[in-house]
Backbone bond lengths (Angstrom), bond angles and torsions (degrees), N, CA, C in turn:
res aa  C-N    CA-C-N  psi(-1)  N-CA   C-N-CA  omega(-1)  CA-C   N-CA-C  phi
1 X - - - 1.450 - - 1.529 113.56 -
2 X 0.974 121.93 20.78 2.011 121.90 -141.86 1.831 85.06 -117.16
3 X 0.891 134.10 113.55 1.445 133.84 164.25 1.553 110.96 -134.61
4 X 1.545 111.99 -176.41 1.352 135.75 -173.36 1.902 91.04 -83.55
5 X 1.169 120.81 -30.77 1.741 124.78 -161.75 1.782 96.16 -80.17
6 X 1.367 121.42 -10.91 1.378 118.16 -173.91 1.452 121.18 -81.50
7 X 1.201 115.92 140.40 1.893 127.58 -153.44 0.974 97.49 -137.18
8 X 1.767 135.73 103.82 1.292 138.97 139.17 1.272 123.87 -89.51
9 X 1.010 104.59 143.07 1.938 122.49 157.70 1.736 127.31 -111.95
10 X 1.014 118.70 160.47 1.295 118.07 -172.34 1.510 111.02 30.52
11 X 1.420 102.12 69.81 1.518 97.22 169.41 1.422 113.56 127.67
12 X 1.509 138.62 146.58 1.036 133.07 179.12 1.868 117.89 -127.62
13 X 1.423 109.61 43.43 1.368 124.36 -168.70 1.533 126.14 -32.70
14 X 1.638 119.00 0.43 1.337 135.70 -157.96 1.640 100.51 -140.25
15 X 1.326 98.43 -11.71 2.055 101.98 169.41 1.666 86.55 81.78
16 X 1.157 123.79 27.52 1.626 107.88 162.94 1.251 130.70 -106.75
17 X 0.971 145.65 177.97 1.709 128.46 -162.65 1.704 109.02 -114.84
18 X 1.378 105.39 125.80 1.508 130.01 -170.51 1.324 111.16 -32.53
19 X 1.209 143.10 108.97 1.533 122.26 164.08 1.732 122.13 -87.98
20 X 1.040 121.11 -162.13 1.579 98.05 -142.93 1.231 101.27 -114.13
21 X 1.417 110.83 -23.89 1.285 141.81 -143.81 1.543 95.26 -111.56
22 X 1.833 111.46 138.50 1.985 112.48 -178.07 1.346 101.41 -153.88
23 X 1.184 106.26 169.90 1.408 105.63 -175.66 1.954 93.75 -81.23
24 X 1.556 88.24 154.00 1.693 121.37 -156.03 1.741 102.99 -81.26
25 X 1.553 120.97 89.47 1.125 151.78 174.01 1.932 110.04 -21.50
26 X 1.349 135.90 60.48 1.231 120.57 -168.56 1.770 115.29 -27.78
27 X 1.338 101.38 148.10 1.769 102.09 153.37 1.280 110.12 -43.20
28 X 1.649 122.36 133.25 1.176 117.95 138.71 1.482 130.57 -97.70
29 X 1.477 118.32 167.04 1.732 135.41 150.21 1.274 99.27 -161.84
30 X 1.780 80.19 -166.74 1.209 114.42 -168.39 1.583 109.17 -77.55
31 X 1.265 129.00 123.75 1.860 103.23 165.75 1.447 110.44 -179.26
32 X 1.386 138.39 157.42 0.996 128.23 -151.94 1.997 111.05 -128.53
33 X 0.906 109.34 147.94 1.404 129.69 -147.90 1.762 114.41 -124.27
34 X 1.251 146.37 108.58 1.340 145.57 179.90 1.778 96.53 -35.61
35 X 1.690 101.26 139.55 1.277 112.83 147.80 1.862 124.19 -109.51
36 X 1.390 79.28 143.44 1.714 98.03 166.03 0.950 131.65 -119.65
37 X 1.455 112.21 122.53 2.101 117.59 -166.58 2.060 78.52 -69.28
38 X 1.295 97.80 150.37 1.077 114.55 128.52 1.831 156.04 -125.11
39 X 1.302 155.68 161.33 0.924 152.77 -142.79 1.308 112.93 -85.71
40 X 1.160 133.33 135.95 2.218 112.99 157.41 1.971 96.90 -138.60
41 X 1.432 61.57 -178.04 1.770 86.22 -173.97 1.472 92.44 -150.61
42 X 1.457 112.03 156.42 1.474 119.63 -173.89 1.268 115.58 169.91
43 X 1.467 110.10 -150.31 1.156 116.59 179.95 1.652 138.87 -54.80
44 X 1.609 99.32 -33.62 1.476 105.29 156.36 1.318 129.99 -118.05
45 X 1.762 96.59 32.02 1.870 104.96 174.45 1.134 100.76 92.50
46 X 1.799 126.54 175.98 1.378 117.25 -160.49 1.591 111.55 -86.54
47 X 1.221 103.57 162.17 1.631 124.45 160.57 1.730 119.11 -101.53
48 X 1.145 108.22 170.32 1.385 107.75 -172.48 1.690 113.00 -113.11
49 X 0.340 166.84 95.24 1.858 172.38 -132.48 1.779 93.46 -35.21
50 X 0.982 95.51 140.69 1.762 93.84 159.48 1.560 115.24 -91.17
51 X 1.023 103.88 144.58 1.768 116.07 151.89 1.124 145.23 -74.49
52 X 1.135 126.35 108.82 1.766 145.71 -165.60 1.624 127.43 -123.01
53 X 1.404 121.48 121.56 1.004 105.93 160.52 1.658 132.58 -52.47
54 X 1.143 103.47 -143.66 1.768 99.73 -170.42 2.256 91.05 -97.91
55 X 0.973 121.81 160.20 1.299 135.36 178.10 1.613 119.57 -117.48
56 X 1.505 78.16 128.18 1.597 99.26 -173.70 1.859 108.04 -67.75
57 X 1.127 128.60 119.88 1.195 125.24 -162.73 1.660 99.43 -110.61
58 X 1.669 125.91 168.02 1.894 120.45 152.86 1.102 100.80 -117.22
59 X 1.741 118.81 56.35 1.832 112.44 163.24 1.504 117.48 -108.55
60 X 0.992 124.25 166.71 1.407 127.75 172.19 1.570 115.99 -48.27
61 X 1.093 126.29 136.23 1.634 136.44 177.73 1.580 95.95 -39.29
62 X 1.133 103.77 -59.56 1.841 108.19 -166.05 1.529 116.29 -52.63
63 X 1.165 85.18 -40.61 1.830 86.87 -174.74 1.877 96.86 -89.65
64 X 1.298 131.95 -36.09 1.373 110.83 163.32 1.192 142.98 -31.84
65 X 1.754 95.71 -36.22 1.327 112.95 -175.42 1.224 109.75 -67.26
66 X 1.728 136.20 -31.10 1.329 151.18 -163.36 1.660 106.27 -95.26
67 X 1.455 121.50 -11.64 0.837 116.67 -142.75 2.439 112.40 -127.79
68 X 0.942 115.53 161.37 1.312 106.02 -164.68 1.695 103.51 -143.99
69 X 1.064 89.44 161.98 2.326 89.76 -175.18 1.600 104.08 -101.04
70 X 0.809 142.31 110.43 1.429 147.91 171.29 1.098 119.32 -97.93
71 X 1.688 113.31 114.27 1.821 108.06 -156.15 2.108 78.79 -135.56
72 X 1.588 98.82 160.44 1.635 109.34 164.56 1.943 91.51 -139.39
73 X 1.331 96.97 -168.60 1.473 96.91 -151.73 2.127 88.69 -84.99
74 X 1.226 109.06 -5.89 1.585 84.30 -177.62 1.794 100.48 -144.41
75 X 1.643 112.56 157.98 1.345 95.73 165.93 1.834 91.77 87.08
76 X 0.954 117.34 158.72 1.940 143.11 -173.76 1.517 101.19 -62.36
77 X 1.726 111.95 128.59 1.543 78.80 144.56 1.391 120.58 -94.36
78 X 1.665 112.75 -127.62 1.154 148.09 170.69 1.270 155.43 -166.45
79 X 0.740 115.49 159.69 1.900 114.08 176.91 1.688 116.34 -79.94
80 X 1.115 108.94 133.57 1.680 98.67 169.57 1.767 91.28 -160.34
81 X 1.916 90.28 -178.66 1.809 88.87 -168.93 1.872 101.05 -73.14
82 X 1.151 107.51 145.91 1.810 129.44 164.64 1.561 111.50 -27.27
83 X 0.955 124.60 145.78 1.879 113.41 -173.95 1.202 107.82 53.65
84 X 1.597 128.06 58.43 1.610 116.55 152.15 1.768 103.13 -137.31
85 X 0.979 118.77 143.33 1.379 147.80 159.49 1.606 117.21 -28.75
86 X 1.141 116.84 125.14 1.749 116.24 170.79 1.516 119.24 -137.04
87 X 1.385 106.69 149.25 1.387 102.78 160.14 1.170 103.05 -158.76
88 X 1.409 113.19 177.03 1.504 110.67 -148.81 1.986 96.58 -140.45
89 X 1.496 114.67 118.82 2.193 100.49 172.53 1.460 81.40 -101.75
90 X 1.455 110.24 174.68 1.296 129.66 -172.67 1.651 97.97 -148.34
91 X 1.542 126.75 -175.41 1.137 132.97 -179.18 1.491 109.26 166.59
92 X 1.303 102.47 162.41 1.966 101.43 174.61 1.544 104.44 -56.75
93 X 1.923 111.40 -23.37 1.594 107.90 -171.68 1.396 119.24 -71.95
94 X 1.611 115.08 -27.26 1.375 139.04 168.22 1.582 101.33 161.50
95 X 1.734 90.83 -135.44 1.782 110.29 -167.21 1.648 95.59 -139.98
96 X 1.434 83.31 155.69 1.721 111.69 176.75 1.382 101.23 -116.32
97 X 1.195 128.92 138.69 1.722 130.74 165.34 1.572 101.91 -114.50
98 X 0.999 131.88 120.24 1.543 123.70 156.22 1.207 105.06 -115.84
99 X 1.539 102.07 159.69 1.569 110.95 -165.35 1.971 92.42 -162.16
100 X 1.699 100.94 114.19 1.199 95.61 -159.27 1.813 86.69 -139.37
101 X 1.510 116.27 142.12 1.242 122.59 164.94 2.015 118.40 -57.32
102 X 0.887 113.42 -2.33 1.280 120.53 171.23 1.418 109.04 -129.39
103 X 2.068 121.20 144.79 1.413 128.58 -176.39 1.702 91.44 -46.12
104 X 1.625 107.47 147.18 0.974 135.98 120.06 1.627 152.65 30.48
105 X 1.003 156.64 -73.98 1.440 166.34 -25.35 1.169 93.26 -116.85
106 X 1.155 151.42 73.84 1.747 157.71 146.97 1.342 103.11 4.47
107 X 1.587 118.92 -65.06 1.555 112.14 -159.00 1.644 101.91 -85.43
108 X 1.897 122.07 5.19 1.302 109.62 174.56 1.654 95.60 -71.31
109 X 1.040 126.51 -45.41 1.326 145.32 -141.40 1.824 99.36 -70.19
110 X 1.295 108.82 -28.01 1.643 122.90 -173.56 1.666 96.88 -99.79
111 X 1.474 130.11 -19.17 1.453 129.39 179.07 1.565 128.96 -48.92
112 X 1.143 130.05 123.79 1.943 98.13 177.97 1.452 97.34 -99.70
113 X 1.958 129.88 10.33 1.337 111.65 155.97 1.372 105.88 -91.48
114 X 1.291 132.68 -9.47 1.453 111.58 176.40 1.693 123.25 -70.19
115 X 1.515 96.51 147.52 1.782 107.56 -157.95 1.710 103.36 -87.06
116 X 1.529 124.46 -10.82 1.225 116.40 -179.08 1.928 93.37 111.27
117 X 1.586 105.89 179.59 1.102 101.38 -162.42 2.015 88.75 -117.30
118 X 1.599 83.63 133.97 1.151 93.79 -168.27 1.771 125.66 -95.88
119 X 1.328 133.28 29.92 0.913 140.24 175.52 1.748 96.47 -155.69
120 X 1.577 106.23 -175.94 1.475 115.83 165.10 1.547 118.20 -17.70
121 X 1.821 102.57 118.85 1.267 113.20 173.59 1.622 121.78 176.60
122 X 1.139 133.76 143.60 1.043 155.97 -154.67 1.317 118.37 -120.91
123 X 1.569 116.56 107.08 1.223 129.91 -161.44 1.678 120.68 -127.75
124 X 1.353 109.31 96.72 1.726 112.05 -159.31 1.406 109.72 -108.16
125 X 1.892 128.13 92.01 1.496 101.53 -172.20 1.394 93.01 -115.77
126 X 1.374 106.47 179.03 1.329 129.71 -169.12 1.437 120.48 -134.78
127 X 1.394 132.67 62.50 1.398 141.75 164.46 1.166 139.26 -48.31
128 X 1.745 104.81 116.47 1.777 106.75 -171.95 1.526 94.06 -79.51
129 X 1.714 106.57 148.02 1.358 104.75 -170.40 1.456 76.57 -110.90
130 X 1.244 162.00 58.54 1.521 149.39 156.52 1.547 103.68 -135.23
131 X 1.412 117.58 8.13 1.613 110.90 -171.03 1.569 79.40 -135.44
132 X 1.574 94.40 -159.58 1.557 119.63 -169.95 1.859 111.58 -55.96
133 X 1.195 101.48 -8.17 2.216 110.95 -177.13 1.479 96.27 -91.88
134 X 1.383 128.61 -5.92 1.272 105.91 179.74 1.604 119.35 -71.71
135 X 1.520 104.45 -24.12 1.299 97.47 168.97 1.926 130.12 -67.83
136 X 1.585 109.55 -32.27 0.962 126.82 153.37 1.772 114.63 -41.65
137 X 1.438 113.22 -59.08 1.640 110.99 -173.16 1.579 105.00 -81.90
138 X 1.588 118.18 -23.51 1.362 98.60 135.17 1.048 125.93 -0.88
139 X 1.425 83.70 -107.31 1.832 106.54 -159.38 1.381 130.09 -47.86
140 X 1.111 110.80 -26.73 1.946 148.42 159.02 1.556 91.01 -51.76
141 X 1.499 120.78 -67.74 1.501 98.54 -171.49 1.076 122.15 -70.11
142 X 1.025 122.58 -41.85 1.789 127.33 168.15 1.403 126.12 -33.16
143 X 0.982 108.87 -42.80 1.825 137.32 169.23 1.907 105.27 -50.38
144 X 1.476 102.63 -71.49 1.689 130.78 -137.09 1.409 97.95 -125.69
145 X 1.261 118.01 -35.18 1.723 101.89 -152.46 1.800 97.86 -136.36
146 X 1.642 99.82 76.06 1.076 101.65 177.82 1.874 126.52 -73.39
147 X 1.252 118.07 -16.28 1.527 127.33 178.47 1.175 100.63 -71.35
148 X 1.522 139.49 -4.63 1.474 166.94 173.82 1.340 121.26 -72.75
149 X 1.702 107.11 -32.30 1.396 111.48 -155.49 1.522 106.15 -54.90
150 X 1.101 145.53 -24.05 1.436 145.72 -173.72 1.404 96.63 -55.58
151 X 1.320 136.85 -46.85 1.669 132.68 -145.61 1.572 83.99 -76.44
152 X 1.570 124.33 -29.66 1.707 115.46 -149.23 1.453 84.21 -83.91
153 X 1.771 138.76 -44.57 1.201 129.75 -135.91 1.727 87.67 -80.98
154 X 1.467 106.00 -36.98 1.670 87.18 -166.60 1.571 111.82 -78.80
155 X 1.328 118.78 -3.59 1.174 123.63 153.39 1.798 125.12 -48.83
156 X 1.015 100.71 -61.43 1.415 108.53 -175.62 1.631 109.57 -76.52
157 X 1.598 119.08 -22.02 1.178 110.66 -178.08 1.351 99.35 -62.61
158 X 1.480 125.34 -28.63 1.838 135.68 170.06 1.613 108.95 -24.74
159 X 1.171 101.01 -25.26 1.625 103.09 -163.65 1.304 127.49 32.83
160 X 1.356 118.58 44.99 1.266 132.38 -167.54 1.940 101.82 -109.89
161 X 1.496 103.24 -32.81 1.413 107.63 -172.27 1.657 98.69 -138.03
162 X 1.470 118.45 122.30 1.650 122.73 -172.96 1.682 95.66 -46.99
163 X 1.457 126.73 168.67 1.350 132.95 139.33 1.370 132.71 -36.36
164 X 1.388 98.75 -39.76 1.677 91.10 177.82 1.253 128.04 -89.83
165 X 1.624 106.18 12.00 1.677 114.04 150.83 1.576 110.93 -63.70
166 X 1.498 133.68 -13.22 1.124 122.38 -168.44 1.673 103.45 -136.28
167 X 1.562 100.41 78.51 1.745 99.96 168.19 1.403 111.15 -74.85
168 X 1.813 101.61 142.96 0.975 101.40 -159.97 1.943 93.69 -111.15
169 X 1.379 94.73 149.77 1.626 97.91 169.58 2.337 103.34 119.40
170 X 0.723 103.95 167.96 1.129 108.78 -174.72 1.781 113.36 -79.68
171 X 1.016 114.82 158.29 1.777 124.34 -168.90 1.779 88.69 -82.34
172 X 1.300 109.18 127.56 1.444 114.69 178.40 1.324 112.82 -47.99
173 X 1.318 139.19 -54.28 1.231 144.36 179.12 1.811 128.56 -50.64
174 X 1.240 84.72 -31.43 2.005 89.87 -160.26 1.567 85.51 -91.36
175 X 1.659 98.52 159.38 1.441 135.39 -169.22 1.673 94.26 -109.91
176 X 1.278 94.42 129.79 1.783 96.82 -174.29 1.744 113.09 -134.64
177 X 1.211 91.62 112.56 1.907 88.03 -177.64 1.691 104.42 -114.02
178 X 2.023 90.69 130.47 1.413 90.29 -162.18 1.618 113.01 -93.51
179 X 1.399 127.58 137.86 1.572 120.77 176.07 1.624 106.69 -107.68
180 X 1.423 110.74 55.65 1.439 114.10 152.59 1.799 86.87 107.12
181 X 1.014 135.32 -160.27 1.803 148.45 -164.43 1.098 100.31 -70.71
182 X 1.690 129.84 -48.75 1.520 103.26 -140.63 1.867 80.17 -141.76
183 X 1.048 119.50 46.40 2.019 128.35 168.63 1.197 103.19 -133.78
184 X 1.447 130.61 145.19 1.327 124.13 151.52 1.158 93.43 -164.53
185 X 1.691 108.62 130.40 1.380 106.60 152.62 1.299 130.88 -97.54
186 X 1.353 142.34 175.40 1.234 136.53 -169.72 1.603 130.45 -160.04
187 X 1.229 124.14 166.90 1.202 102.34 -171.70 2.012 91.23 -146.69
188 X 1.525 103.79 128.77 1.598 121.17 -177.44 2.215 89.09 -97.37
189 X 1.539 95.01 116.06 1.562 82.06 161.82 1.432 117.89 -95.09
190 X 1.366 117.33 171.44 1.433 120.78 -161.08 1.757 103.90 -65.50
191 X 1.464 83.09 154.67 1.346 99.92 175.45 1.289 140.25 63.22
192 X 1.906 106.48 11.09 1.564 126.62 162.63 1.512 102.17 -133.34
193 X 1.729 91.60 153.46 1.789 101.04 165.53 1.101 118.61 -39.41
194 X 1.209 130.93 170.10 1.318 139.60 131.77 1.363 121.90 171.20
195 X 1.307 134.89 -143.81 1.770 119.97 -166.77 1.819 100.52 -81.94
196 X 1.464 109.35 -14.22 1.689 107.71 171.94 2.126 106.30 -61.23
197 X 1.337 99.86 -39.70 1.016 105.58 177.08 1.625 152.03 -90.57
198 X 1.778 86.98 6.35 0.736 110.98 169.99 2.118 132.76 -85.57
199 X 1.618 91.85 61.36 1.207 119.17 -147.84 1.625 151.89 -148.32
200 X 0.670 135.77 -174.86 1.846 92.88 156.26 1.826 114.33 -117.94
201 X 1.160 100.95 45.20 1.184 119.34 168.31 1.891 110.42 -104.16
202 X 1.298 125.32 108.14 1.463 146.66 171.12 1.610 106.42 -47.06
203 X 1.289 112.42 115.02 1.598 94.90 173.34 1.879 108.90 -60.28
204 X 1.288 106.73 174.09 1.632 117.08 169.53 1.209 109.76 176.59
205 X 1.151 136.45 -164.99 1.640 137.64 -138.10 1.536 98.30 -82.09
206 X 1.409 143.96 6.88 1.536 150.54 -120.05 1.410 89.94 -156.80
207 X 1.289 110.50 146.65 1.514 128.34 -178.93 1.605 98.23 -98.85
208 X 1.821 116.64 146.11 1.254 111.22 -178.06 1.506 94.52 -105.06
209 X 1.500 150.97 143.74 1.114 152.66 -171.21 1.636 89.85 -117.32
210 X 1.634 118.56 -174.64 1.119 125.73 -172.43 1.547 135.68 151.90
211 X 1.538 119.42 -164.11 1.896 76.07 -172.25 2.348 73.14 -161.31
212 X 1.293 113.94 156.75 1.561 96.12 -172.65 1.932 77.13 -133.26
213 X 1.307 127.51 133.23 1.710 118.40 161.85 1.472 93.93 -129.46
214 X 1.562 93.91 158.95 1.370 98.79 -177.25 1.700 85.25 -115.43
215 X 1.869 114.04 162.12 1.305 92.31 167.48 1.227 92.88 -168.91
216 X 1.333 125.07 161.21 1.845 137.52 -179.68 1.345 115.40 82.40
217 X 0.931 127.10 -179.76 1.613 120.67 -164.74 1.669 101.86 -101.29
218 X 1.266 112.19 -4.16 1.661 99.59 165.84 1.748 112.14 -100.75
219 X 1.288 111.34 12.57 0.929 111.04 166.75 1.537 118.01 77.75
220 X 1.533 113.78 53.17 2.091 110.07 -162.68 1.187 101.88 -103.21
221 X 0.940 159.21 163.41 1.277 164.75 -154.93 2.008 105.07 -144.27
222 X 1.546 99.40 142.12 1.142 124.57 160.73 1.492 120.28 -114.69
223 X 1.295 99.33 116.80 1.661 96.41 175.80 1.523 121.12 -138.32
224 X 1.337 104.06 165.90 1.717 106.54 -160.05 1.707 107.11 -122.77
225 X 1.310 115.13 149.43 1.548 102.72 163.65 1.346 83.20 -144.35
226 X 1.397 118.12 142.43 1.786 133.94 -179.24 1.626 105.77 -141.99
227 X 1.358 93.82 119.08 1.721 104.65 172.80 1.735 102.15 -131.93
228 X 1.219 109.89 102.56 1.431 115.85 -170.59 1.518 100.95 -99.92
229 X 1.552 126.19 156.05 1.318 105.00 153.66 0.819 139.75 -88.71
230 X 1.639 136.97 -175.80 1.131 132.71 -125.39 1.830 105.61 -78.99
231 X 1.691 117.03 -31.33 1.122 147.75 -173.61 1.253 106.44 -67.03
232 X 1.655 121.04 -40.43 1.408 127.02 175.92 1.300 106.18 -109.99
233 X 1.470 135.32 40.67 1.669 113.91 177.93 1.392 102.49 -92.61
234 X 1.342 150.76 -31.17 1.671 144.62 165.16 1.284 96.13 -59.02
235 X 1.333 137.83 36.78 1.454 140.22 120.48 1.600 132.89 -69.57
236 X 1.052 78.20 -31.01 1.875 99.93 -162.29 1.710 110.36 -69.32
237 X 1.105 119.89 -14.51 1.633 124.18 149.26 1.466 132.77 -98.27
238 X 0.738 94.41 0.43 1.609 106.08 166.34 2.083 110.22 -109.36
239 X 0.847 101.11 -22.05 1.677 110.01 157.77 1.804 107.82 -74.78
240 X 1.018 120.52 -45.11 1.625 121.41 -175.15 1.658 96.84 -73.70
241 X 1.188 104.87 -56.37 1.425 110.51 -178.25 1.608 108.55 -38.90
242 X 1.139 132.17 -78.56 1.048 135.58 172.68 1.900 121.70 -43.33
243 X 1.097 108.63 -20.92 1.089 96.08 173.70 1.424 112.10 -106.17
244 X 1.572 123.51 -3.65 1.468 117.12 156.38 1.579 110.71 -61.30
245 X 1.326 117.66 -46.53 1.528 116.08 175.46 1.350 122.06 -61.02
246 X 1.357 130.26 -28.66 1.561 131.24 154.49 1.426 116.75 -44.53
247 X 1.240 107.19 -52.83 1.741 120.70 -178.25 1.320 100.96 -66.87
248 X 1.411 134.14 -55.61 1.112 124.31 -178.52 1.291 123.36 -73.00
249 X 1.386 117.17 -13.60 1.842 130.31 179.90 1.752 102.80 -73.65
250 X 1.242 103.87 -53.96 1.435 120.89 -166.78 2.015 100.51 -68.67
251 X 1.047 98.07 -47.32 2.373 99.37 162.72 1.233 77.64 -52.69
252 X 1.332 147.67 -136.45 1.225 175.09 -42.90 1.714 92.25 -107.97
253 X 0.963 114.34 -19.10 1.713 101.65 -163.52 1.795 91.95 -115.84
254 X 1.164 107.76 33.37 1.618 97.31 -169.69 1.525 96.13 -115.16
């Protein structure tokens, strides 16, 4: 994962040298934004969307205005543009949120021939690192969150999954800006792997943006993949933004 395209801040967790330059911090406030229940299906069969008032957001007015709260009954929501589609899988491992400008297809989402969704879409999961996702937040640390490496070794001492399920080091391609040990956001450019794709989002001509936190003392991870179009992509930090403050709201209230 280790390239010349890689961008840290606060910190150089890979021994590489800081560049100066990050992705461009939206305005924040105070202000509030429509909610949308969304749907799941899972482990104990479906749920029904929850009900929410409107959500207090810390993004800029401008992009509020474009913008909507997308919640399912378990797991983070999110922000995405007004008029788009959600549904939500769940599991003992966690939850998936997708939130896509086009319906849905529930039973693609349960398929093992389906290829992922191949244009614009928004992908928010939430991994228990003490159940069956630890291998998942694994693999996340191995990648991104090297001050971490302890959670991967006692993983594999599991001997349940060889080592070389878990390469370690960053995807050559993606640009990674670090917010201290266990934040990073990042950016997959079009048309190669990398932690954008690590997902059910299809690479294609479009860069996947995104944001990886680790958080709680078992170590669960929240992670993002965002492919907006081209009309709405100066969205796509003010969506991360907001969902670093969820992660950090939800620590804070524990």
């Amino acid at each position: 994962m280790i390239s010349a395209l890689i961008v840290l801040a606060s910190g150089s967790p890979w021994g590489l040298s800081q560049a100066n330059s990050g992705p461009k911090k939206p305005h924040s406030s105070l202000t509030r934004v429509p909610f949308v229940g969304c749907a799941s299906d899972g482990q104990v069969g479906p749920l029904k969307a929850p009900e929410g008032k409107s959500k207090t957001v810390v993004i800029g007015d401008a992009a509020a205005r474009r913008l909507a709260y997308y919640e399912a009954e378990n797991g983070f929501g999110a922000l995405a543009p007004r008029g788009w589609h959600c549904f939500s899988t769940y599991g003992s491992n966690g939850s998936n949120l997708f939130i896509s400008p086009e319906p849905i297809k529930s039973n693609d989402l349960f398929s093992d021939g389906w290829k992922g969704f191949p244009g614009p879409v928004i992908q928010v999961s939430t991994v228990n690192g003490d159940t069956s996702g630890r291998f998942e937040v694994a693999e996340t640390i191995a990648r991104v969150f090297p001050a971490h490496r302890g959670f991967v070794d006692d993983v594999i001492a599991e001997k349940i999954r060889p080592a070389s399920d878990f390469p370690s080091g960053p995807y050559p391609n993606d640009r990674l800006t670090y917010h201290g040990n266990e934040c990073v956001e990042y950016l997959t450019p079009a048309s190669v792997d990398g932690l954008g794709t690590a997902s059910r989002l299809q690479k294609n001509d479009q860069p996947i943006s995104g944001v990886a936190i680790l958080f709680g003392e078992e170590l669960n991870l929240v992670y993002a993949a965002i492919r907006l179009p081209k009309d709405a992509a100066e969205l796509g930090p003010s969506i991360v933004q907001q969902l670093r403050h969820d992660v950090a709201r939800s620590e804070e209230e524990k």
